[in-house]
FIDRENSE-640661 format. One record per residue (C-alpha): residue number from 1; x, y, z. Coordinates in pm, whole numbers, plus 50000, padded with zeros to 5 digits. Example, Ala and Ser with C-alpha at 12.3 -4.5 7.8 and 13.67 -1.06 7.14 Angstrom:
// residues 2
{1,{51230,49550,50780}}
{2,{51367,49894,50714}}
END
This chain:
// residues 308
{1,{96067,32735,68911}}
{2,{95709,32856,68925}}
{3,{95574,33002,69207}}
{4,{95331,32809,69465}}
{5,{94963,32977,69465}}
{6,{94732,32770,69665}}
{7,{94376,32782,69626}}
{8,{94158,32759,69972}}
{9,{93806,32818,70116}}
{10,{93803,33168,70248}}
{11,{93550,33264,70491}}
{12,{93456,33639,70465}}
{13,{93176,33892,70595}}
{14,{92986,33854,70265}}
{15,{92991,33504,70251}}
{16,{93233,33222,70096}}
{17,{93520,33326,69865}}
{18,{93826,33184,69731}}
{19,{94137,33233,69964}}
{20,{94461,33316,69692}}
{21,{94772,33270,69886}}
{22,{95169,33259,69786}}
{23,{95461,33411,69861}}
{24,{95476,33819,69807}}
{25,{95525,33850,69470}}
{26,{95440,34209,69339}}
{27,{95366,34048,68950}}
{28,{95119,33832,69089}}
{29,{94973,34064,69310}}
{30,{94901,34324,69004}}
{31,{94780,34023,68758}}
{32,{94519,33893,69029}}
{33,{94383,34222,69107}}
{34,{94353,34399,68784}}
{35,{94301,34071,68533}}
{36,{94111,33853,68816}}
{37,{93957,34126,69021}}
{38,{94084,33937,69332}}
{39,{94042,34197,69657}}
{40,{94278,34221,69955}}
{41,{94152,34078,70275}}
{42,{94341,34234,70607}}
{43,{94198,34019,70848}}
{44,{94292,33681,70660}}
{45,{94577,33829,70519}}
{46,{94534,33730,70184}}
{47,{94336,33806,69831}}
{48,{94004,33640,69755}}
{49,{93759,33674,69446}}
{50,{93380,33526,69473}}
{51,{93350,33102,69560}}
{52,{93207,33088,69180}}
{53,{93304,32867,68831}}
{54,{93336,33224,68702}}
{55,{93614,33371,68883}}
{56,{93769,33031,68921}}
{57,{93780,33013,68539}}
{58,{93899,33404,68518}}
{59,{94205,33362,68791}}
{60,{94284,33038,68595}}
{61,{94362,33241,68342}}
{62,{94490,33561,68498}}
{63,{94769,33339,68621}}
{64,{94827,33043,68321}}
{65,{95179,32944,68287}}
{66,{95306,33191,68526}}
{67,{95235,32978,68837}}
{68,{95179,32643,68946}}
{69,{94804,32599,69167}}
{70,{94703,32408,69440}}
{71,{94351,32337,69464}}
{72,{94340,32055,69668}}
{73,{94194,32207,69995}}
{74,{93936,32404,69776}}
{75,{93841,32042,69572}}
{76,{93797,31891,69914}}
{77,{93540,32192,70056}}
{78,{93379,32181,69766}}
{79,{93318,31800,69722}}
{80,{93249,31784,70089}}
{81,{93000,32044,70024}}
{82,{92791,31781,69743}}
{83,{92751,31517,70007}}
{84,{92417,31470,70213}}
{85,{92363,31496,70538}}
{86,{92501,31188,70699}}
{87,{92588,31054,71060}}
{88,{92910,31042,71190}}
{89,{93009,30792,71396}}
{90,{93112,30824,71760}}
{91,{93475,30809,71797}}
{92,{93777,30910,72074}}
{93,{94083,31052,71961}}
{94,{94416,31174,72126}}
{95,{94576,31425,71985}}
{96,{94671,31764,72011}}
{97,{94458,32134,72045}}
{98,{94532,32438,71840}}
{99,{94758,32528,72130}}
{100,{94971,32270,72184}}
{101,{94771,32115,72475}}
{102,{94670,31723,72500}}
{103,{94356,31621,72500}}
{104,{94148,31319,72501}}
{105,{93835,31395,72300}}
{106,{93509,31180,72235}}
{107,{93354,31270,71915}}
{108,{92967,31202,71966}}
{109,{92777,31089,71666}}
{110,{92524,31393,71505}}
{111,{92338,31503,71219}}
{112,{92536,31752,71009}}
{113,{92287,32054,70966}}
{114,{92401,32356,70731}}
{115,{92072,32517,70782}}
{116,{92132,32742,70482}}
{117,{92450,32928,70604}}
{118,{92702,32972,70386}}
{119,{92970,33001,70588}}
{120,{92988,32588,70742}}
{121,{93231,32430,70464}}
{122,{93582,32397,70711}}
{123,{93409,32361,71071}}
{124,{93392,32020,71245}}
{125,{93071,31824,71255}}
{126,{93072,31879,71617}}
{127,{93100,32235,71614}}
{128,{92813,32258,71314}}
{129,{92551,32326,71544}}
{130,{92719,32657,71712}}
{131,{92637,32928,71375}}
{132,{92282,32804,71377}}
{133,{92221,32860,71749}}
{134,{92401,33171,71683}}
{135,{92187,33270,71392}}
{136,{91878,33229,71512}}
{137,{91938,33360,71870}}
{138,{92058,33654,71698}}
{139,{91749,33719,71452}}
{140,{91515,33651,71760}}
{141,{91687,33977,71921}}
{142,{91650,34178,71604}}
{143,{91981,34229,71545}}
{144,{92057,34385,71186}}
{145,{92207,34208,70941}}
{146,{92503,34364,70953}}
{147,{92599,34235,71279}}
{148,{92467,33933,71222}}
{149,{92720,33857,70899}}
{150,{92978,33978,71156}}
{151,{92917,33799,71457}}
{152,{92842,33494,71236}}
{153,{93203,33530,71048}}
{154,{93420,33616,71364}}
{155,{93293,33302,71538}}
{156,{93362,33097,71250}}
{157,{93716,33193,71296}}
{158,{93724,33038,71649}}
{159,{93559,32736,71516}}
{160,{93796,32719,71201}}
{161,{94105,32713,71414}}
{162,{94024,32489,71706}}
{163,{93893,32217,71447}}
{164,{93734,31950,71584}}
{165,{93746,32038,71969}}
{166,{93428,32093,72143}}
{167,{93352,32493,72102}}
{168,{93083,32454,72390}}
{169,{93372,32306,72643}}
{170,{93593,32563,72621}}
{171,{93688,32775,72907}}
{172,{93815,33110,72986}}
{173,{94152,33008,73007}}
{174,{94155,32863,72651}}
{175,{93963,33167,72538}}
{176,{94269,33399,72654}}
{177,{94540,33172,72482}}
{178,{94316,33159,72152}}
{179,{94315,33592,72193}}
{180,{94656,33602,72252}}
{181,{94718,33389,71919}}
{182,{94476,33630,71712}}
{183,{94696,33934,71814}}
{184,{95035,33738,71809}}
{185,{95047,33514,71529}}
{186,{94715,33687,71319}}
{187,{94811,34017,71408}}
{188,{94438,34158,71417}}
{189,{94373,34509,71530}}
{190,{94222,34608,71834}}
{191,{93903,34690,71621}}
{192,{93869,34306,71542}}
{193,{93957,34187,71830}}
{194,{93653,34383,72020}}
{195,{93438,34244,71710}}
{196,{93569,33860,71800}}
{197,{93507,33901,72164}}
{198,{93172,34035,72107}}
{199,{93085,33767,71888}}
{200,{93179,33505,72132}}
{201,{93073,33636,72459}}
{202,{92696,33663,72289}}
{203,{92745,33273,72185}}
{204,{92887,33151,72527}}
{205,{92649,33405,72733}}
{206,{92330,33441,72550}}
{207,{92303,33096,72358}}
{208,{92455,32883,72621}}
{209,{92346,33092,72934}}
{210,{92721,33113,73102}}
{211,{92651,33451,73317}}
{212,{92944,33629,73347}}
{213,{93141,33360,73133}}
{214,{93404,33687,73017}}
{215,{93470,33864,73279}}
{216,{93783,33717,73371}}
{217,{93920,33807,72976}}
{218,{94018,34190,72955}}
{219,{93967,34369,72633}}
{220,{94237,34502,72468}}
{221,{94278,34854,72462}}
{222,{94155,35062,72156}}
{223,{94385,35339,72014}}
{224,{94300,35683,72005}}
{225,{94323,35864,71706}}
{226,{94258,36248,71651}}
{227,{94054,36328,71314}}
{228,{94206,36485,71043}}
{229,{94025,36828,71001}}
{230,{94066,36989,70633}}
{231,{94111,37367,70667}}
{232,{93888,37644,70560}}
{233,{94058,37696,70226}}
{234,{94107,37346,70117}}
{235,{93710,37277,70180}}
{236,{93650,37610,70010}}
{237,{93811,37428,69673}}
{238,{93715,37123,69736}}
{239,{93315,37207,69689}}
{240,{93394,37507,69431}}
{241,{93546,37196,69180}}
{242,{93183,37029,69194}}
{243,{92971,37131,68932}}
{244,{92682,36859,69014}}
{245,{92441,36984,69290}}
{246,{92373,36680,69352}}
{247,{92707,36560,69444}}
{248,{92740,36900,69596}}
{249,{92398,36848,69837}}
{250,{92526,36519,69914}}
{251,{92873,36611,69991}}
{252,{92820,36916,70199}}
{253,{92528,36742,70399}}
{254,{92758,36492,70485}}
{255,{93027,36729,70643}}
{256,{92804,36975,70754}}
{257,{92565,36730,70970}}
{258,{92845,36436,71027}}
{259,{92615,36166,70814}}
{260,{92705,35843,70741}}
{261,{92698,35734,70349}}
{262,{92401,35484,70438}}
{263,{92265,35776,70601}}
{264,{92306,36027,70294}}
{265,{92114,35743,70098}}
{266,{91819,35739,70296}}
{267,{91728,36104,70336}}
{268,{91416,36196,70198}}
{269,{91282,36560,70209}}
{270,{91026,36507,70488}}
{271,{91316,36473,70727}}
{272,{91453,36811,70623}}
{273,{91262,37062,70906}}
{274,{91392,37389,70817}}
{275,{91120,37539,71058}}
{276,{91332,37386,71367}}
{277,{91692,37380,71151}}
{278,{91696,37032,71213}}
{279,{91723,36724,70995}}
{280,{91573,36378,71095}}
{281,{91824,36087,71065}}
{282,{91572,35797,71066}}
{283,{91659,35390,71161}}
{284,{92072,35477,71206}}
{285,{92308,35279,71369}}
{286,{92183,35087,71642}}
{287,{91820,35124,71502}}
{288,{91829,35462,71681}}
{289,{91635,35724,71502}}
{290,{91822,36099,71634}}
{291,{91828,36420,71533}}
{292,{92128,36678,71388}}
{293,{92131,37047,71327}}
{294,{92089,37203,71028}}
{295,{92323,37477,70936}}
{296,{92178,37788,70698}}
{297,{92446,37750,70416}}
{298,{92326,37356,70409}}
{299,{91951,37433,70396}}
{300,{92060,37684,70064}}
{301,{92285,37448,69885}}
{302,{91942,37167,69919}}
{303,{91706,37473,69813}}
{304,{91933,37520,69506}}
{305,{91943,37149,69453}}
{306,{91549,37110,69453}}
{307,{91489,37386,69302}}
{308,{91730,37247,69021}}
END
Protein backbone atom coordinates (compact mmCIF):
# COMPACT_ATOMS: atom_id res chain seq x y z
CA UNK A 1 0.00 0.00 0.00
CA UNK A 2 1.25 3.48 -0.81
CA UNK A 3 2.01 5.79 1.63
CA UNK A 4 -0.43 8.84 2.66
CA UNK A 5 1.32 12.39 1.80
CA UNK A 6 -1.10 15.12 2.31
CA UNK A 7 -0.77 18.34 0.76
CA UNK A 8 -1.79 21.55 3.08
CA UNK A 9 -1.46 25.37 3.32
CA UNK A 10 1.60 26.05 5.36
CA UNK A 11 2.00 29.32 6.93
CA UNK A 12 5.73 30.31 7.29
CA UNK A 13 7.94 33.53 8.12
CA UNK A 14 8.47 34.16 4.38
CA UNK A 15 5.11 33.87 3.41
CA UNK A 16 2.68 30.91 2.16
CA UNK A 17 4.18 27.49 1.30
CA UNK A 18 3.04 24.08 0.80
CA UNK A 19 2.83 21.99 4.10
CA UNK A 20 4.20 18.07 2.96
CA UNK A 21 3.17 15.79 5.67
CA UNK A 22 3.19 11.71 6.12
CA UNK A 23 4.37 9.31 8.17
CA UNK A 24 8.45 9.22 8.74
CA UNK A 25 9.57 7.63 5.92
CA UNK A 26 13.40 8.18 5.32
CA UNK A 27 12.84 7.45 1.15
CA UNK A 28 10.49 10.12 1.03
CA UNK A 29 12.23 12.37 3.09
CA UNK A 30 15.53 12.15 0.72
CA UNK A 31 13.27 12.27 -2.68
CA UNK A 32 11.42 15.58 -1.43
CA UNK A 33 14.45 17.31 -0.39
CA UNK A 34 16.98 16.58 -2.99
CA UNK A 35 14.45 16.02 -6.25
CA UNK A 36 11.70 18.66 -4.87
CA UNK A 37 13.88 20.95 -2.87
CA UNK A 38 11.23 20.73 -0.08
CA UNK A 39 12.95 22.37 3.35
CA UNK A 40 12.36 21.19 6.93
CA UNK A 41 10.22 23.38 9.04
CA UNK A 42 10.84 22.84 13.09
CA UNK A 43 8.21 24.88 14.25
CA UNK A 44 5.38 23.17 12.04
CA UNK A 45 7.07 20.09 12.11
CA UNK A 46 6.95 19.30 8.68
CA UNK A 47 8.63 19.98 4.99
CA UNK A 48 7.32 22.75 2.75
CA UNK A 49 8.51 24.01 -0.82
CA UNK A 50 7.13 27.57 -2.24
CA UNK A 51 2.82 27.91 -2.59
CA UNK A 52 3.68 27.95 -6.56
CA UNK A 53 2.38 25.72 -9.93
CA UNK A 54 6.15 25.18 -10.12
CA UNK A 55 7.03 23.28 -7.16
CA UNK A 56 3.59 21.76 -7.11
CA UNK A 57 4.37 20.34 -10.58
CA UNK A 58 8.16 19.37 -9.40
CA UNK A 59 6.98 17.41 -5.98
CA UNK A 60 4.30 15.82 -8.28
CA UNK A 61 6.87 14.34 -9.80
CA UNK A 62 9.54 13.85 -7.16
CA UNK A 63 7.00 11.53 -5.63
CA UNK A 64 4.85 9.79 -8.87
CA UNK A 65 3.87 6.31 -8.21
CA UNK A 66 5.62 6.08 -5.00
CA UNK A 67 2.80 7.69 -2.95
CA UNK A 68 -0.68 8.40 -2.97
CA UNK A 69 -1.54 12.65 -2.37
CA UNK A 70 -4.04 14.43 -0.71
CA UNK A 71 -4.66 17.76 -1.89
CA UNK A 72 -7.90 18.40 -0.77
CA UNK A 73 -7.20 20.98 2.07
CA UNK A 74 -4.67 22.76 -0.32
CA UNK A 75 -7.63 22.76 -3.39
CA UNK A 76 -9.93 24.25 -0.81
CA UNK A 77 -7.29 27.31 0.33
CA UNK A 78 -6.61 27.82 -2.88
CA UNK A 79 -10.17 28.04 -4.42
CA UNK A 80 -11.22 29.93 -1.38
CA UNK A 81 -8.46 32.18 -2.19
CA UNK A 82 -10.24 33.04 -6.10
CA UNK A 83 -13.44 34.17 -4.49
CA UNK A 84 -14.30 37.98 -3.89
CA UNK A 85 -14.83 39.62 -1.07
CA UNK A 86 -18.26 38.70 0.11
CA UNK A 87 -20.49 39.04 3.36
CA UNK A 88 -21.03 36.45 5.61
CA UNK A 89 -24.00 36.09 7.21
CA UNK A 90 -24.63 36.38 10.94
CA UNK A 91 -24.99 33.09 12.49
CA UNK A 92 -24.80 31.26 16.29
CA UNK A 93 -23.24 28.09 16.67
CA UNK A 94 -22.58 25.59 19.61
CA UNK A 95 -19.86 23.75 19.50
CA UNK A 96 -16.67 23.14 20.89
CA UNK A 97 -13.10 25.46 21.37
CA UNK A 98 -9.68 24.24 20.52
CA UNK A 99 -9.60 23.16 24.15
CA UNK A 100 -12.31 21.21 24.73
CA UNK A 101 -14.46 23.99 26.30
CA UNK A 102 -18.29 24.80 25.22
CA UNK A 103 -19.17 27.69 23.89
CA UNK A 104 -22.02 29.47 22.44
CA UNK A 105 -20.69 31.77 19.72
CA UNK A 106 -22.50 34.48 17.49
CA UNK A 107 -20.78 34.89 14.28
CA UNK A 108 -21.44 38.66 13.23
CA UNK A 109 -21.72 39.36 9.58
CA UNK A 110 -18.30 41.34 8.00
CA UNK A 111 -16.46 42.18 5.03
CA UNK A 112 -13.59 39.74 4.42
CA UNK A 113 -10.48 42.10 3.92
CA UNK A 114 -7.01 40.40 2.92
CA UNK A 115 -5.47 43.75 2.64
CA UNK A 116 -2.57 42.29 0.68
CA UNK A 117 -1.17 39.83 3.34
CA UNK A 118 -0.29 36.74 2.34
CA UNK A 119 -0.60 34.94 5.16
CA UNK A 120 -4.98 35.05 5.61
CA UNK A 121 -5.90 31.74 3.55
CA UNK A 122 -6.94 29.28 6.91
CA UNK A 123 -8.14 32.11 9.49
CA UNK A 124 -11.86 32.67 10.17
CA UNK A 125 -13.68 35.61 8.67
CA UNK A 126 -14.05 36.87 12.09
CA UNK A 127 -10.60 36.80 13.03
CA UNK A 128 -9.54 38.48 9.38
CA UNK A 129 -9.37 41.75 10.73
CA UNK A 130 -6.64 40.93 13.64
CA UNK A 131 -3.15 40.71 10.96
CA UNK A 132 -4.24 43.97 9.46
CA UNK A 133 -4.61 45.85 12.76
CA UNK A 134 -1.49 44.11 13.54
CA UNK A 135 0.26 45.18 10.41
CA UNK A 136 -0.33 48.46 10.33
CA UNK A 137 0.02 49.20 14.10
CA UNK A 138 3.26 47.65 13.68
CA UNK A 139 4.60 49.75 10.54
CA UNK A 140 3.25 52.96 12.36
CA UNK A 141 5.95 52.08 15.21
CA UNK A 142 8.69 51.45 12.70
CA UNK A 143 9.23 48.18 13.43
CA UNK A 144 11.61 46.33 10.83
CA UNK A 145 10.46 43.98 8.69
CA UNK A 146 11.84 41.34 10.20
CA UNK A 147 9.75 41.47 13.17
CA UNK A 148 7.01 42.35 11.45
CA UNK A 149 7.00 38.83 9.21
CA UNK A 150 7.44 37.36 12.73
CA UNK A 151 4.98 38.85 14.81
CA UNK A 152 2.60 38.63 11.81
CA UNK A 153 3.30 34.62 11.43
CA UNK A 154 3.27 33.71 15.26
CA UNK A 155 -0.15 35.33 15.62
CA UNK A 156 -1.45 33.57 12.76
CA UNK A 157 -0.75 30.47 14.62
CA UNK A 158 -3.12 31.50 17.47
CA UNK A 159 -5.66 32.43 14.96
CA UNK A 160 -5.12 29.12 12.87
CA UNK A 161 -5.81 26.95 15.86
CA UNK A 162 -8.68 28.58 17.67
CA UNK A 163 -10.62 28.77 14.21
CA UNK A 164 -13.50 30.58 14.25
CA UNK A 165 -13.61 31.83 17.99
CA UNK A 166 -13.41 35.44 18.60
CA UNK A 167 -9.41 36.24 18.96
CA UNK A 168 -10.41 39.73 20.55
CA UNK A 169 -12.57 37.79 23.47
CA UNK A 170 -10.10 35.79 24.67
CA UNK A 171 -8.79 35.99 28.10
CA UNK A 172 -5.79 35.27 30.07
CA UNK A 173 -6.94 32.12 31.18
CA UNK A 174 -7.46 30.79 27.60
CA UNK A 175 -4.17 32.38 26.67
CA UNK A 176 -2.31 30.04 29.34
CA UNK A 177 -4.17 26.78 28.16
CA UNK A 178 -3.40 27.74 24.37
CA UNK A 179 0.69 28.14 25.79
CA UNK A 180 0.53 25.14 27.53
CA UNK A 181 -0.73 23.31 24.20
CA UNK A 182 2.20 25.00 22.08
CA UNK A 183 4.82 23.45 24.51
CA UNK A 184 2.83 20.15 25.16
CA UNK A 185 1.34 18.96 22.11
CA UNK A 186 3.66 21.45 19.49
CA UNK A 187 6.60 21.04 21.43
CA UNK A 188 8.06 24.65 20.57
CA UNK A 189 11.20 25.84 22.23
CA UNK A 190 11.44 28.35 24.71
CA UNK A 191 12.87 30.66 21.88
CA UNK A 192 9.37 30.49 20.10
CA UNK A 193 7.47 30.59 22.73
CA UNK A 194 8.99 34.20 23.88
CA UNK A 195 8.49 35.08 19.99
CA UNK A 196 4.51 33.94 20.31
CA UNK A 197 4.01 35.79 23.51
CA UNK A 198 5.56 38.81 22.16
CA UNK A 199 3.54 38.73 19.21
CA UNK A 200 0.36 38.54 21.11
CA UNK A 201 0.86 40.72 24.03
CA UNK A 202 1.66 43.69 21.26
CA UNK A 203 -1.87 42.66 19.53
CA UNK A 204 -3.95 42.43 22.81
CA UNK A 205 -1.92 45.51 24.48
CA UNK A 206 -1.01 47.90 21.81
CA UNK A 207 -3.87 47.30 19.14
CA UNK A 208 -6.64 46.65 21.52
CA UNK A 209 -5.36 48.86 24.50
CA UNK A 210 -5.70 45.93 27.36
CA UNK A 211 -2.93 47.51 29.90
CA UNK A 212 -1.38 44.96 31.61
CA UNK A 213 -3.52 42.23 29.69
CA UNK A 214 -0.15 39.55 30.35
CA UNK A 215 0.89 39.93 33.38
CA UNK A 216 -0.87 37.22 34.94
CA UNK A 217 0.94 34.64 32.05
CA UNK A 218 4.68 33.86 33.14
CA UNK A 219 7.23 33.34 30.48
CA UNK A 220 8.83 30.32 30.25
CA UNK A 221 12.25 30.11 31.20
CA UNK A 222 15.06 30.34 28.51
CA UNK A 223 18.01 27.85 28.70
CA UNK A 224 21.40 28.81 29.16
CA UNK A 225 23.89 27.68 26.97
CA UNK A 226 27.76 28.32 27.19
CA UNK A 227 29.44 29.12 23.63
CA UNK A 228 31.59 26.86 22.09
CA UNK A 229 35.07 28.60 21.92
CA UNK A 230 37.53 27.06 19.12
CA UNK A 231 41.10 26.96 20.52
CA UNK A 232 44.11 28.84 19.45
CA UNK A 233 45.39 26.14 17.13
CA UNK A 234 42.27 25.10 15.46
CA UNK A 235 41.57 29.01 14.50
CA UNK A 236 45.23 29.18 13.57
CA UNK A 237 44.26 26.41 10.63
CA UNK A 238 41.18 27.36 10.12
CA UNK A 239 42.24 31.00 8.52
CA UNK A 240 45.77 29.55 7.18
CA UNK A 241 43.33 27.09 4.67
CA UNK A 242 41.80 30.44 3.14
CA UNK A 243 43.51 31.60 0.28
CA UNK A 244 40.76 34.43 -0.64
CA UNK A 245 41.36 37.71 1.33
CA UNK A 246 38.29 38.39 0.92
CA UNK A 247 36.80 35.50 2.61
CA UNK A 248 39.69 35.90 4.94
CA UNK A 249 38.70 39.90 5.82
CA UNK A 250 35.28 38.78 6.14
CA UNK A 251 35.87 35.84 8.26
CA UNK A 252 38.32 37.22 10.71
CA UNK A 253 36.24 40.55 11.09
CA UNK A 254 33.53 38.54 12.06
CA UNK A 255 35.33 36.69 14.99
CA UNK A 256 37.51 39.30 15.83
CA UNK A 257 34.68 42.14 16.36
CA UNK A 258 31.60 39.54 17.12
CA UNK A 259 29.59 40.82 13.74
CA UNK A 260 26.62 39.55 12.60
CA UNK A 261 26.55 38.21 8.76
CA UNK A 262 24.00 41.16 7.93
CA UNK A 263 26.47 43.16 9.65
CA UNK A 264 29.64 41.86 7.62
CA UNK A 265 27.44 42.84 4.49
CA UNK A 266 27.01 46.27 5.26
CA UNK A 267 30.47 47.48 6.20
CA UNK A 268 31.81 49.98 4.10
CA UNK A 269 35.35 51.49 4.63
CA UNK A 270 34.23 54.80 6.15
CA UNK A 271 33.20 52.88 9.23
CA UNK A 272 36.69 51.44 9.59
CA UNK A 273 38.47 54.33 12.11
CA UNK A 274 41.82 52.99 12.55
CA UNK A 275 42.76 56.46 14.16
CA UNK A 276 40.44 55.44 17.32
CA UNK A 277 40.80 51.32 16.59
CA UNK A 278 37.28 51.29 16.32
CA UNK A 279 34.84 50.12 13.67
CA UNK A 280 31.28 51.68 13.22
CA UNK A 281 28.46 49.06 13.10
CA UNK A 282 25.73 51.26 11.53
CA UNK A 283 21.53 50.54 11.69
CA UNK A 284 22.13 46.87 13.74
CA UNK A 285 19.73 45.10 15.54
CA UNK A 286 17.22 47.10 17.11
CA UNK A 287 18.05 50.04 14.68
CA UNK A 288 20.87 50.76 17.17
CA UNK A 289 23.92 52.11 15.51
CA UNK A 290 27.16 51.03 18.27
CA UNK A 291 30.51 50.80 18.17
CA UNK A 292 33.27 47.64 18.52
CA UNK A 293 37.00 47.61 18.88
CA UNK A 294 39.26 47.07 16.41
CA UNK A 295 42.07 44.72 17.06
CA UNK A 296 45.73 45.44 15.16
CA UNK A 297 45.97 41.94 13.43
CA UNK A 298 42.22 42.82 12.00
CA UNK A 299 43.11 46.33 10.77
CA UNK A 300 46.34 44.32 8.75
CA UNK A 301 44.43 41.46 7.33
CA UNK A 302 41.74 44.64 5.76
CA UNK A 303 45.03 46.66 4.74
CA UNK A 304 46.18 43.52 2.85
CA UNK A 305 42.72 43.03 1.51
CA UNK A 306 42.47 46.70 0.04
CA UNK A 307 45.54 46.91 -0.85
CA UNK A 308 44.81 43.60 -2.91
Amino acid sequence: MKPLVTLKPFLHKSGEKIGIYFENYESINTIIRKNAGAKWSQTGKCWYVPMSQDAYTKLQNALKEKVKFDISELKKHLDAKKKPARLTPAKTIVRKDSFGVKINQTLPARQVQTQGLKIQGTIADINKHVLPAMQQLLKLKAYSSSTIRTYLNEMAQLLQTIKEIPADELTPELLKRYLVYCYDKLQLKENTLHSRINAMKFYYEQVLKREKFFWEIPRPKKQFILPKVLGEDELARLFNSLDNLKHKAMLFTAYSAGLRVSEIAALKIKNIDSGRMQILIENAKGKKDRYVNLSPILLDILRAYMKT
